[in-house]
N, C-alpha and C positions, 0 to 999 in steps of 0.2 A: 504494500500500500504506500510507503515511505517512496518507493521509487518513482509509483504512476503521479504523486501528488508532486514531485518536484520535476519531473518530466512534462507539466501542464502547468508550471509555473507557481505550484501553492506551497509547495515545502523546502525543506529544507534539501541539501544533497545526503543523502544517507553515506556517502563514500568518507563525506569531507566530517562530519560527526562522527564516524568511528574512526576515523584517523585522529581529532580532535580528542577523546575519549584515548586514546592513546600514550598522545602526547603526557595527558595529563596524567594521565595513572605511569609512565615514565618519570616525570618530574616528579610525584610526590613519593615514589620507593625511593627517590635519591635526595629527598629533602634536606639539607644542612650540610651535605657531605661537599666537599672540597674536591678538586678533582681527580687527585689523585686517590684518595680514597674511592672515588667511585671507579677510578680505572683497576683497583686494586678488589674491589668486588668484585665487579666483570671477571677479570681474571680467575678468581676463585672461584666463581661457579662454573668457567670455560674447566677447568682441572677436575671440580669434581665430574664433572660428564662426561671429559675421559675418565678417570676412575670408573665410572661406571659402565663404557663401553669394554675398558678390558677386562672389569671383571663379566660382563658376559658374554666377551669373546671367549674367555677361559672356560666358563660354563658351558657354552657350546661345544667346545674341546672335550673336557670330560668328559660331556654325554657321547659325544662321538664315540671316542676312546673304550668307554665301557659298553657300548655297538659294537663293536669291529673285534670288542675280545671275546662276544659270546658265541 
């Protein structure tokens, strides 16, 4: 409905308010932080999810492993 109403000129752009809706839920997980701190966030969540890709590359391995030895 949001789309046909600003497609005829009544509403808003649905694109540009969930972008908007974005923006701000970005800025407010990073509220006070300095920039480095937030680059030092980013960072530590980019490491945990490797950690957690290898450990379920591993896991995949396992299960293989104990396939292939039965």
């Amino acid at each position: 409905m949001d789309g046909s109403a600003y497609l005829f000129g009544v509403g808003e752009n649905p694109i540009e308010r969930h972008y908007q809706y974005l923006v701000d839920k970005r800025k407010a997980k990073y509220q006070g932080l300095s920039g480095f701190e937030i680059d030092a966030k980013k960072l530590s969540g980019d490491w945990e999810r490797v950690g957690m890709y290898i450990n379920y590359a591993i896991g995949q391995y396992e299960h293989e492993a104990t396939n292939a030895n039965e």
